[in-house]
PDB file as gemmi writes it, atoms N, CA and C in Angstrom:
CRYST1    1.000    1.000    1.000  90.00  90.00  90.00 P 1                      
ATOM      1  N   UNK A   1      94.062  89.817 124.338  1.00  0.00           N  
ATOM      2  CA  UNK A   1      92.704  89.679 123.835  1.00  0.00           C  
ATOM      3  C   UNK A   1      92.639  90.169 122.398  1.00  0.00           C  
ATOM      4  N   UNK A   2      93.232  91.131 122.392  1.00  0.00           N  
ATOM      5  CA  UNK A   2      93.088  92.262 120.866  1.00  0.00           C  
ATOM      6  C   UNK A   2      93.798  91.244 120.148  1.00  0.00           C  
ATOM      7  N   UNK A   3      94.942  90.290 120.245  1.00  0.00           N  
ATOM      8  CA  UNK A   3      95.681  89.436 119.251  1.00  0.00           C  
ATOM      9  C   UNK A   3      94.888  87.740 118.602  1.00  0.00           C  
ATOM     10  N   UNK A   4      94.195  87.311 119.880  1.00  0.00           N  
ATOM     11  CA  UNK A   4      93.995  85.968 119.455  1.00  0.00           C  
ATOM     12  C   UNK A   4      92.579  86.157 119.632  1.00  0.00           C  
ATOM     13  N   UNK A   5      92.050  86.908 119.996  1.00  0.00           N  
ATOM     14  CA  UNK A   5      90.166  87.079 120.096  1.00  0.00           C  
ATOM     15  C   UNK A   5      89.750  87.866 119.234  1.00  0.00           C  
ATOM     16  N   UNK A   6      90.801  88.695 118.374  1.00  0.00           N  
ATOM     17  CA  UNK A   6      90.253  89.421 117.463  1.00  0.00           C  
ATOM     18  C   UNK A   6      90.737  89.045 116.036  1.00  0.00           C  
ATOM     19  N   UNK A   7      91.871  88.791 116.184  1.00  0.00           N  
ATOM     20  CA  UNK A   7      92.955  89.206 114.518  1.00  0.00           C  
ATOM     21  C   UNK A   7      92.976  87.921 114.092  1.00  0.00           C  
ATOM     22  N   UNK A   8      93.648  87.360 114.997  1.00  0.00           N  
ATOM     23  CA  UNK A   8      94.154  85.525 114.387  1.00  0.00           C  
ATOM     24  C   UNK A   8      93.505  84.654 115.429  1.00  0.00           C  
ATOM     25  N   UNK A   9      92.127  84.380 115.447  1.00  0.00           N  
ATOM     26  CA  UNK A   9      91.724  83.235 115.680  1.00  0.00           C  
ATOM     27  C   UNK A   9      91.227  82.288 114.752  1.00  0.00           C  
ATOM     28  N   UNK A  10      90.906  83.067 113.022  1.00  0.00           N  
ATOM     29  CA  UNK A  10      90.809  82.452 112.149  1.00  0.00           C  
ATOM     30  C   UNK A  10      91.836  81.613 111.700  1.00  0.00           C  
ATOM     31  N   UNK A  11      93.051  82.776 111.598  1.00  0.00           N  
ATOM     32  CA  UNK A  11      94.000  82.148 111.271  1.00  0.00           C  
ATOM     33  C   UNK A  11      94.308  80.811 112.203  1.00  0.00           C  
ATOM     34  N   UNK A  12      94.566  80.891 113.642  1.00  0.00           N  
ATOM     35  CA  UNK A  12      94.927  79.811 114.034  1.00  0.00           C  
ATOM     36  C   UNK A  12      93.962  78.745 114.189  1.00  0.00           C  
ATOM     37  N   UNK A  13      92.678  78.661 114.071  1.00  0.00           N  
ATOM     38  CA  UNK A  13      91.952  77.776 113.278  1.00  0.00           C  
ATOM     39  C   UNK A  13      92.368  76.875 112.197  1.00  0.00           C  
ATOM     40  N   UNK A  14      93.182  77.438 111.329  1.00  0.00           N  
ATOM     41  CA  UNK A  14      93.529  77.111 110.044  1.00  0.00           C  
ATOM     42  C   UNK A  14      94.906  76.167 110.443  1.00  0.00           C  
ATOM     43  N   UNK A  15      95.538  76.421 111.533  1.00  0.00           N  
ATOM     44  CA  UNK A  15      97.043  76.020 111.782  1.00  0.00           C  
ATOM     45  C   UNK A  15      96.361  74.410 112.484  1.00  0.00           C  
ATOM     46  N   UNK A  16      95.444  74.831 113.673  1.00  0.00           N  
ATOM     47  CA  UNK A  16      95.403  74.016 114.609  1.00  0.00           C  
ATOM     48  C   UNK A  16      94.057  74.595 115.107  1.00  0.00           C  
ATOM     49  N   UNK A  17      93.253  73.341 115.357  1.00  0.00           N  
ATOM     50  CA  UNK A  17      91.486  73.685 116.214  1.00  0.00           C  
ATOM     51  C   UNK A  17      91.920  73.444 117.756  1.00  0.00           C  
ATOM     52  N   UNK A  18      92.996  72.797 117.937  1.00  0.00           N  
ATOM     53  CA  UNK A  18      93.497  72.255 119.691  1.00  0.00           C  
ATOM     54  C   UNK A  18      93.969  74.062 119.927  1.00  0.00           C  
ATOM     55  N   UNK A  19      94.490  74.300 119.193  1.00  0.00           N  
ATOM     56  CA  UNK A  19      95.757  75.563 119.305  1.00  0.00           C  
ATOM     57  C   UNK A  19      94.510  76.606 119.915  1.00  0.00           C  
ATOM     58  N   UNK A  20      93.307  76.634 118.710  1.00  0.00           N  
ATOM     59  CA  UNK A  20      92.333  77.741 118.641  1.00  0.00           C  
ATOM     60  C   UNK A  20      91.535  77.528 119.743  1.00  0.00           C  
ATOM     61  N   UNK A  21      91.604  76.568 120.183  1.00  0.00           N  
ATOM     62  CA  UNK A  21      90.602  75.940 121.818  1.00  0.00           C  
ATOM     63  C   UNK A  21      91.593  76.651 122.816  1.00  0.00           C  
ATOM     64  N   UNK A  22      92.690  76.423 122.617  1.00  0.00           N  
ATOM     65  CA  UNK A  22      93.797  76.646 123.656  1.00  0.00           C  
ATOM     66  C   UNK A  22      93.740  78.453 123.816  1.00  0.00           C  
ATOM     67  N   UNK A  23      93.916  79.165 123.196  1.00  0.00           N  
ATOM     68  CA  UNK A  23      94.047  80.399 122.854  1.00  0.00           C  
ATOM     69  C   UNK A  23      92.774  81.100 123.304  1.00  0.00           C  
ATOM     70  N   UNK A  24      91.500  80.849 123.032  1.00  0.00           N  
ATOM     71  CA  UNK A  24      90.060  80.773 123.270  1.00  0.00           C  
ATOM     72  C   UNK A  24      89.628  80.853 124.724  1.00  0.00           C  
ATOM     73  N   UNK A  25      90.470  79.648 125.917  1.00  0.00           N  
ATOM     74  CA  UNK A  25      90.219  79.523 126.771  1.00  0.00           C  
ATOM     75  C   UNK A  25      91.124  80.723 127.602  1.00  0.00           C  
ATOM     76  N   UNK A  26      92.121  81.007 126.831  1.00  0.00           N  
ATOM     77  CA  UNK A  26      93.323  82.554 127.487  1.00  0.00           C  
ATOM     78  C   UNK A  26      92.501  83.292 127.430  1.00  0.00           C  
ATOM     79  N   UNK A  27      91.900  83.498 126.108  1.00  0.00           N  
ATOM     80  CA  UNK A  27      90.665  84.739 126.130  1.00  0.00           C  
ATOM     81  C   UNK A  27      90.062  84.915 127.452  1.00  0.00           C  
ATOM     82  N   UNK A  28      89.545  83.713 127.536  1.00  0.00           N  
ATOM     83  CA  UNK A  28      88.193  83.918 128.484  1.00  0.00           C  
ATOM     84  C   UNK A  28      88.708  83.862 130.049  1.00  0.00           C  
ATOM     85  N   UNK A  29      90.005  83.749 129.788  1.00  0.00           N  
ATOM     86  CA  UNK A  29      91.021  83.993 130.892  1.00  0.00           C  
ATOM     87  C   UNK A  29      90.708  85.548 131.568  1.00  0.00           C  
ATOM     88  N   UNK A  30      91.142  85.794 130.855  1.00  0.00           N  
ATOM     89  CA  UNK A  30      91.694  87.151 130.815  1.00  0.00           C  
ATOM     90  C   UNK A  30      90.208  88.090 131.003  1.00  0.00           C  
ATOM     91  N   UNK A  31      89.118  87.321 130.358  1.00  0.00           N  
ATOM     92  CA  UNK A  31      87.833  88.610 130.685  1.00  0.00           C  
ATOM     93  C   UNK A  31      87.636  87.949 132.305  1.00  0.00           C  
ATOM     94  N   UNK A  32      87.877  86.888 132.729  1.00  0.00           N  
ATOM     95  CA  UNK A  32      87.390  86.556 134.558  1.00  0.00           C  
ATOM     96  C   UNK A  32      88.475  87.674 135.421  1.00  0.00           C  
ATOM     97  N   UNK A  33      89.578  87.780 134.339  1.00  0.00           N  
ATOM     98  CA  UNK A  33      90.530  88.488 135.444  1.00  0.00           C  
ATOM     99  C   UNK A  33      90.431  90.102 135.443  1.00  0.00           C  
ATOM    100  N   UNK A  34      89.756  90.811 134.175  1.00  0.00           N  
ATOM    101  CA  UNK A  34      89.038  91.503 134.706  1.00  0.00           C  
ATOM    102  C   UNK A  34      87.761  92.004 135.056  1.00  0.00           C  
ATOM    103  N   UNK A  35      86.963  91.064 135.235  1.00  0.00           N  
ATOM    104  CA  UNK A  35      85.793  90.714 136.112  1.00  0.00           C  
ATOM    105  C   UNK A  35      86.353  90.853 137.550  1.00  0.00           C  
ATOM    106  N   UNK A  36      87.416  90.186 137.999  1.00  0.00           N  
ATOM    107  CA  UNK A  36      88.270  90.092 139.244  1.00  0.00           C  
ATOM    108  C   UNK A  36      88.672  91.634 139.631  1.00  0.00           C  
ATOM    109  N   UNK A  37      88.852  92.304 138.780  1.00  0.00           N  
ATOM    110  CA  UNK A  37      89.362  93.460 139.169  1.00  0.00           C  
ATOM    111  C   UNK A  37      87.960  94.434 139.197  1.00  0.00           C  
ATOM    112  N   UNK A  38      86.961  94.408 138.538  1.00  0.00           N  
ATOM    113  CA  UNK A  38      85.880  95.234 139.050  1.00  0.00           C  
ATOM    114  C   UNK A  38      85.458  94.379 140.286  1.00  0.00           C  
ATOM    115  N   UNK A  39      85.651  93.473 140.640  1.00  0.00           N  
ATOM    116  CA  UNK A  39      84.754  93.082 142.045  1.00  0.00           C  
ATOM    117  C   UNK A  39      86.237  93.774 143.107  1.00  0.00           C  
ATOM    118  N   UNK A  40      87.033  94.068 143.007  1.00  0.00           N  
ATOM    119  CA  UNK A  40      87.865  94.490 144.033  1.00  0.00           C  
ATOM    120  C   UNK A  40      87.087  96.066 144.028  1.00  0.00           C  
ATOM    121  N   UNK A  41      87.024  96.811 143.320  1.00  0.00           N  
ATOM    122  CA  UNK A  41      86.448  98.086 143.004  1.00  0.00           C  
ATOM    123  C   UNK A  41      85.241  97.975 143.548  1.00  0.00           C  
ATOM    124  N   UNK A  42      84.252  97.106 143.662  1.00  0.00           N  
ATOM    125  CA  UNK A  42      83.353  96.968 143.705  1.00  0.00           C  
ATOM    126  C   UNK A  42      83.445  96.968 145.506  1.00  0.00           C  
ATOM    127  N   UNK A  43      84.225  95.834 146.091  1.00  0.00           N  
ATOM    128  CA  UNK A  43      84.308  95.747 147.343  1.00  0.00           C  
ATOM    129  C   UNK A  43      84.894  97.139 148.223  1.00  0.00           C  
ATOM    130  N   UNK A  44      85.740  98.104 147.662  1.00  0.00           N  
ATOM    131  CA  UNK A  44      86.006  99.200 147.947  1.00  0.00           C  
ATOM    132  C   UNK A  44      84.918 100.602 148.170  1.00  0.00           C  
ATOM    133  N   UNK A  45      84.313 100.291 147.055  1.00  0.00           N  
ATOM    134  CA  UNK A  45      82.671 100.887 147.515  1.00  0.00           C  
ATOM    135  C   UNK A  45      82.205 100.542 148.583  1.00  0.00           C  
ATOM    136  N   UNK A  46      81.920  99.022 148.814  1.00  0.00           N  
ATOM    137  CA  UNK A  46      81.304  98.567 150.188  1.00  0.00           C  
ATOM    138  C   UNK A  46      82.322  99.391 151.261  1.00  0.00           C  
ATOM    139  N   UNK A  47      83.518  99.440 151.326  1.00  0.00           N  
ATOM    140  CA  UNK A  47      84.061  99.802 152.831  1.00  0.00           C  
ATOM    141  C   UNK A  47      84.209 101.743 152.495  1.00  0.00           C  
ATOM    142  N   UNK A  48      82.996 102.235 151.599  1.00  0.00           N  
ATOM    143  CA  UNK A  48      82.971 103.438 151.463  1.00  0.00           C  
ATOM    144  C   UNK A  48      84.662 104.692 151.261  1.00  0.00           C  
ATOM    145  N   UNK A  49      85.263 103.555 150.186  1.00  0.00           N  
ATOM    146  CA  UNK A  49      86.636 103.871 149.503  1.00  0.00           C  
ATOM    147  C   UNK A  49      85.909 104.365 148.080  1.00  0.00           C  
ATOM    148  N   UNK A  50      85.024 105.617 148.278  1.00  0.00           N  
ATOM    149  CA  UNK A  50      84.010 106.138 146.909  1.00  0.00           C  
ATOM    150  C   UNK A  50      85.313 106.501 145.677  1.00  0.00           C  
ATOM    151  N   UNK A  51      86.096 107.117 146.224  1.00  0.00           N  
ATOM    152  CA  UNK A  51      86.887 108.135 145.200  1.00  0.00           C  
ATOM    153  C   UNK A  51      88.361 106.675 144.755  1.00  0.00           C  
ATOM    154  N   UNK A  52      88.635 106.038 145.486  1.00  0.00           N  
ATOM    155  CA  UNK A  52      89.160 104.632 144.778  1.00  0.00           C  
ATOM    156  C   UNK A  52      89.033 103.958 143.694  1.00  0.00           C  
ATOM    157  N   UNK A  53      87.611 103.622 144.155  1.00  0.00           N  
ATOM    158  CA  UNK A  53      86.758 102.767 143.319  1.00  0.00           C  
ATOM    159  C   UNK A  53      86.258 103.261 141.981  1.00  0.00           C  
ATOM    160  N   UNK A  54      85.782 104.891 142.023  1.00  0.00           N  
ATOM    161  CA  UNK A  54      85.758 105.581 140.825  1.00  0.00           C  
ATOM    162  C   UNK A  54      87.044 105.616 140.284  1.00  0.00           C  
ATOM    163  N   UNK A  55      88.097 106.062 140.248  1.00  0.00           N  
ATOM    164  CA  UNK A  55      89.163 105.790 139.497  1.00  0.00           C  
ATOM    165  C   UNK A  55      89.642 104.865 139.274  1.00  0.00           C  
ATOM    166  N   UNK A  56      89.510 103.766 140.518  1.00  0.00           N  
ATOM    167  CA  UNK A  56      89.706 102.172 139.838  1.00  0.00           C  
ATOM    168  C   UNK A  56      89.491 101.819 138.436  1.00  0.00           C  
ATOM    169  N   UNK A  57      87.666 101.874 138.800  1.00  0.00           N  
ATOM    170  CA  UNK A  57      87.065 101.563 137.204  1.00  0.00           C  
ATOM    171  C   UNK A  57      87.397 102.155 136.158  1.00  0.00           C  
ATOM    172  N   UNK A  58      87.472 103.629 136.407  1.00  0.00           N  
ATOM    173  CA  UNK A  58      87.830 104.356 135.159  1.00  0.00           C  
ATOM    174  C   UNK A  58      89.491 104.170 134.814  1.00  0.00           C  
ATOM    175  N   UNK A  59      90.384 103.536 135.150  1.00  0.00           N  
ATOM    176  CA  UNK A  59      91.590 103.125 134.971  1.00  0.00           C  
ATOM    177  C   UNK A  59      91.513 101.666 134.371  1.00  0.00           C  
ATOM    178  N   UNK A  60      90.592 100.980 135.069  1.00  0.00           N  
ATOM    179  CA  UNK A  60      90.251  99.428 134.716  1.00  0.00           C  
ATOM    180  C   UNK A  60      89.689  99.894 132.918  1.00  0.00           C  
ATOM    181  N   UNK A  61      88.721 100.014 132.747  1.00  0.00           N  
ATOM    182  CA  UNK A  61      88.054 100.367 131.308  1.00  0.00           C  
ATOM    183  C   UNK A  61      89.096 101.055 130.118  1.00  0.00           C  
ATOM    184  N   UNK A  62      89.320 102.477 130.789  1.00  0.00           N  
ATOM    185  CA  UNK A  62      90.654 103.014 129.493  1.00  0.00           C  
ATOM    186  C   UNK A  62      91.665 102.260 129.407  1.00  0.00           C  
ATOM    187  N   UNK A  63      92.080 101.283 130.532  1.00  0.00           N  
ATOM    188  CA  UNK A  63      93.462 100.338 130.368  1.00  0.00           C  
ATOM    189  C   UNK A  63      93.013  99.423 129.594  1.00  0.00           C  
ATOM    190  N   UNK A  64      91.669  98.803 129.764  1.00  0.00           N  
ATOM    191  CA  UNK A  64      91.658  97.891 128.504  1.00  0.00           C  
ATOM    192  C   UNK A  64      91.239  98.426 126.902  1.00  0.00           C  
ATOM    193  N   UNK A  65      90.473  99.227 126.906  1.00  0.00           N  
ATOM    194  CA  UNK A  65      90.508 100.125 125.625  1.00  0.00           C  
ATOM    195  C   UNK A  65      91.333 100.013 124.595  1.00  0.00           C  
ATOM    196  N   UNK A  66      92.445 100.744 125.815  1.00  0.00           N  
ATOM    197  CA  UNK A  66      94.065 101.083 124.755  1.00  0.00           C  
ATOM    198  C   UNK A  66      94.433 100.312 124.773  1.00  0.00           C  
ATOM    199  N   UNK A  67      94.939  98.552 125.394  1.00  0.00           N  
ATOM    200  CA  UNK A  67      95.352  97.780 125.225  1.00  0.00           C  
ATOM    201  C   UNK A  67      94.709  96.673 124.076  1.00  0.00           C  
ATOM    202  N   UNK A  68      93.360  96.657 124.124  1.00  0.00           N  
ATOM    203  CA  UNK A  68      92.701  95.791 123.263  1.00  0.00           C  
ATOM    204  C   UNK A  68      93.469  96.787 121.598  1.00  0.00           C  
ATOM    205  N   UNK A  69      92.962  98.128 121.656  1.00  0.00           N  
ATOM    206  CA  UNK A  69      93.527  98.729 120.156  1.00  0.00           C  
ATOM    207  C   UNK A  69      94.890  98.229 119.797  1.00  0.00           C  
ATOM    208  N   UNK A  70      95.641  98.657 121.300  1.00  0.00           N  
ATOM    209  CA  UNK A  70      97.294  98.266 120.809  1.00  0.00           C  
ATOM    210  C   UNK A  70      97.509  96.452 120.380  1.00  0.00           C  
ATOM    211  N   UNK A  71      96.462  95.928 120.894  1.00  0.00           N  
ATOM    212  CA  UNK A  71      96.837  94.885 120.673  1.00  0.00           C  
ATOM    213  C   UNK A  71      96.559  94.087 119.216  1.00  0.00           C  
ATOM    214  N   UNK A  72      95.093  94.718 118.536  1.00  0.00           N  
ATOM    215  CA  UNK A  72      94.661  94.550 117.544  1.00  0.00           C  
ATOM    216  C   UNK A  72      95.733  95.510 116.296  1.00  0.00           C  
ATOM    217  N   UNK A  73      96.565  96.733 117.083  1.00  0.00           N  
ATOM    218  CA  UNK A  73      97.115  97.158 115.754  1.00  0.00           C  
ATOM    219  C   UNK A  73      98.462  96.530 116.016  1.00  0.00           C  
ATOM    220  N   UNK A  74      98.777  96.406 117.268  1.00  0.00           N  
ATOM    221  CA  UNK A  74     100.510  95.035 116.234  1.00  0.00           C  
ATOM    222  C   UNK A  74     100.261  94.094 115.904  1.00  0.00           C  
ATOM    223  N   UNK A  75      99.157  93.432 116.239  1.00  0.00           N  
ATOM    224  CA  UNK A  75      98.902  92.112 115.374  1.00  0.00           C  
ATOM    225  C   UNK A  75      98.783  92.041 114.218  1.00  0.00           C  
ATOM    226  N   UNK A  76      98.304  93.234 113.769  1.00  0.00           N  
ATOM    227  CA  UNK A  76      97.814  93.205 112.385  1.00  0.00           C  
ATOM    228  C   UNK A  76      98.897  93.232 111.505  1.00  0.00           C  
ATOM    229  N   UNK A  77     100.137  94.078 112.292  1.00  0.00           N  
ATOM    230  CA  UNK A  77     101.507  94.015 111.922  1.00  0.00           C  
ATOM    231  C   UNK A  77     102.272  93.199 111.767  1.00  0.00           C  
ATOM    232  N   UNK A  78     102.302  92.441 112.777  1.00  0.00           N  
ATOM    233  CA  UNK A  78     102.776  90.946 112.683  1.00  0.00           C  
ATOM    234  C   UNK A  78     101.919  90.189 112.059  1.00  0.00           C  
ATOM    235  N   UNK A  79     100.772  90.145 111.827  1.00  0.00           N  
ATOM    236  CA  UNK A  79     100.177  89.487 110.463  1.00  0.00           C  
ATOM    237  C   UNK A  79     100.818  89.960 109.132  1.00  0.00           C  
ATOM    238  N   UNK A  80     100.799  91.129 108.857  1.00  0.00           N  
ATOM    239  CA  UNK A  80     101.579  91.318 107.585  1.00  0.00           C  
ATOM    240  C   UNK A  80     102.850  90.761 107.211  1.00  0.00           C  
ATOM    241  N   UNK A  81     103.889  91.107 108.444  1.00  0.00           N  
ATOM    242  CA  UNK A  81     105.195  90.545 108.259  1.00  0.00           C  
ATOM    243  C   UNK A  81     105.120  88.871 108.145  1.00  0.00           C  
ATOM    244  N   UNK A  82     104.211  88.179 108.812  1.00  0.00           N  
ATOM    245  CA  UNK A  82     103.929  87.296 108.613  1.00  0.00           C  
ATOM    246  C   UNK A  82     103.570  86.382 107.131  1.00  0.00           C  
ATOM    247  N   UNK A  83     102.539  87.046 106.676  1.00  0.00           N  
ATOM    248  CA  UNK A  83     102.282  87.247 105.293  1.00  0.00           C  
ATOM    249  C   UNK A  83     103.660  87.218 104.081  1.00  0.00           C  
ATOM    250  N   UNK A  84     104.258  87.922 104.461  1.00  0.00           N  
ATOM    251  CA  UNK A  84     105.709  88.562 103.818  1.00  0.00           C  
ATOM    252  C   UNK A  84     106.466  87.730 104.212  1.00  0.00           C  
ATOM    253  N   UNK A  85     106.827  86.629 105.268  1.00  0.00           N  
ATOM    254  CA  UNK A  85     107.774  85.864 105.672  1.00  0.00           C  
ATOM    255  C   UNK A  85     107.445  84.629 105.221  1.00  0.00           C  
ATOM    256  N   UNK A  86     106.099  83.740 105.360  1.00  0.00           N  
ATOM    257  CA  UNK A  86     105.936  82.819 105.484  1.00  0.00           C  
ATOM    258  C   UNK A  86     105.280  82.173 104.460  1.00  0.00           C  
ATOM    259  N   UNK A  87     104.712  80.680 104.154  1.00  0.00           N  
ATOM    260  CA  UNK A  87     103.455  80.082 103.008  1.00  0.00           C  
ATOM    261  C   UNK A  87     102.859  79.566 104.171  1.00  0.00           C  
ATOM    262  N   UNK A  88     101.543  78.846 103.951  1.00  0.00           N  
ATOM    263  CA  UNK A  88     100.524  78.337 104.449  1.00  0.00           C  
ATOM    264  C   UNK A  88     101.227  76.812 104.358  1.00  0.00           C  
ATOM    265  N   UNK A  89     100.812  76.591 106.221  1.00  0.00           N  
ATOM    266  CA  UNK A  89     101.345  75.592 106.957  1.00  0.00           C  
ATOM    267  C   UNK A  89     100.056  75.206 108.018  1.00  0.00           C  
ATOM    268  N   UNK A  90     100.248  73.689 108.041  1.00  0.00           N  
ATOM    269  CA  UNK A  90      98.898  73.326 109.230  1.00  0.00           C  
ATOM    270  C   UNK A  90      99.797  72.206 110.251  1.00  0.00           C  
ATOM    271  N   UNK A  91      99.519  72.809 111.236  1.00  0.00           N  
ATOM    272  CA  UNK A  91     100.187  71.814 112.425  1.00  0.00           C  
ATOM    273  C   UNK A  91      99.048  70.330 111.987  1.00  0.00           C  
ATOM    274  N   UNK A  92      99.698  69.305 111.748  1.00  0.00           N  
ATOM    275  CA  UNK A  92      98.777  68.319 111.512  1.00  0.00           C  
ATOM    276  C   UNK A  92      99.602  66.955 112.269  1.00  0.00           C  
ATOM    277  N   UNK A  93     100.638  67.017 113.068  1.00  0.00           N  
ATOM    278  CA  UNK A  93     100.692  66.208 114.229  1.00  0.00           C  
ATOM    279  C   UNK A  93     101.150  65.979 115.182  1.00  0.00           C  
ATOM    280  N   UNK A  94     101.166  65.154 115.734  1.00  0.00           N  
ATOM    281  CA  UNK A  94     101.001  65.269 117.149  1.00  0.00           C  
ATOM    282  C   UNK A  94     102.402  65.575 117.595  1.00  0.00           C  
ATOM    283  N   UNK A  95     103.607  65.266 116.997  1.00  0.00           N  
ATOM    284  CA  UNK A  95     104.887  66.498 117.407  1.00  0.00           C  
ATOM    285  C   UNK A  95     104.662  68.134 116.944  1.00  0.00           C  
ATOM    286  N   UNK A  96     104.338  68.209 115.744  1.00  0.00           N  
ATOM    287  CA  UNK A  96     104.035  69.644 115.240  1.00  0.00           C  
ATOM    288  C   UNK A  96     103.060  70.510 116.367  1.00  0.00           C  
ATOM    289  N   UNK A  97     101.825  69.871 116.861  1.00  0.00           N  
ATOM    290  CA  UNK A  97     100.898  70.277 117.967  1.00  0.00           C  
ATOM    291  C   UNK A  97     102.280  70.970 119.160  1.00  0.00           C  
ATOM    292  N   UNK A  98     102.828  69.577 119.836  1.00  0.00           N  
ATOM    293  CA  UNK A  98     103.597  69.851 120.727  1.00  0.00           C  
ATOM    294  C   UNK A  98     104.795  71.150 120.976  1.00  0.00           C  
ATOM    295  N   UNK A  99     105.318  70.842 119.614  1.00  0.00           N  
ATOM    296  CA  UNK A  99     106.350  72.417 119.352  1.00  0.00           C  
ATOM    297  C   UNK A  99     105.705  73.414 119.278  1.00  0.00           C  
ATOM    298  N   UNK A 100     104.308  73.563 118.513  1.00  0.00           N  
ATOM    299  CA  UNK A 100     104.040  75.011 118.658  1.00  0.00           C  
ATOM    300  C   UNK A 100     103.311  75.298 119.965  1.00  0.00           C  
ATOM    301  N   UNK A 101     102.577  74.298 120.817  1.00  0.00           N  
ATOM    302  CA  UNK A 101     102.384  74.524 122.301  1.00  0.00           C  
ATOM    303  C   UNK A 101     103.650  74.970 123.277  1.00  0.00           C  
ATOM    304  N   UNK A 102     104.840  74.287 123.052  1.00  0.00           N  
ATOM    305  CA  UNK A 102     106.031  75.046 123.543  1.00  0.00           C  
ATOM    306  C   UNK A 102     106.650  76.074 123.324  1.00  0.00           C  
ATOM    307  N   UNK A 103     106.212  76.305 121.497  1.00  0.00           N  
ATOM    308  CA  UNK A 103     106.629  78.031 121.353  1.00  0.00           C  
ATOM    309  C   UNK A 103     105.897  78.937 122.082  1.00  0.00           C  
ATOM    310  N   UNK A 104     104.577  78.471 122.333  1.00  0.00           N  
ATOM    311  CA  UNK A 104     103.277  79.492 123.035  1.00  0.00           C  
ATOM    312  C   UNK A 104     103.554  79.795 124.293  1.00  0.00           C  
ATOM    313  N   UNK A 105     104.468  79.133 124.838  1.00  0.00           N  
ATOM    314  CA  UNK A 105     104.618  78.799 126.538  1.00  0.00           C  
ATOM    315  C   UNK A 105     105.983  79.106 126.501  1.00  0.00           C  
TER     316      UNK A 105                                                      
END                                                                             
């Protein structure tokens, strides 16, 4: 989330709008899956699993915290090195699309 929902979705805008759709929809991946994980927490309350479910959440929340930061500060890293490695390039067809969908995968 911290890499393509925060740092470089502009950037990959700029590469590819399919790429930035593609990346966009991982996002929103990833917030259902933990939506998925407070409703398990949530259902643990119901079968009166109180002390679970409190540390669930509070493990669920600080795990994404530190992961969204960690994820926003190597990106930013690998944006730089990036910067330092590369010039400005636009996937503009329909093999170029395809290779960098296979680098992603």
């Amino acid at each position: 989330m911290g890499w393509l929902g925060v740092v470089f979705k502009g950037d990959i805008s700029q590469v590819s709008d399919i790429l930035a759709i593609a990346s966009t929809t991982g996002y929103l991946g990833s917030l259902t899956t933990f939506s998925g994980w407070n409703q398990k927490m949530l259902q643990l309350c119901v079968k009166s699993h109180w002390v679970l479910s409190v540390v669930g959440f509070l493990i669920g929340i600080v795990l994404v915290a530190v992961l969204i930061t960690l994820g926003v500060e190597t990106a930013q890293v690998f944006r730089w090195l990036l910067g330092k490695l590369s010039s400005n390039w636009r996937v503009n067809s329909f093999k170029k699309q395809i290779a960098v969908m296979v680098f992603w995968f």
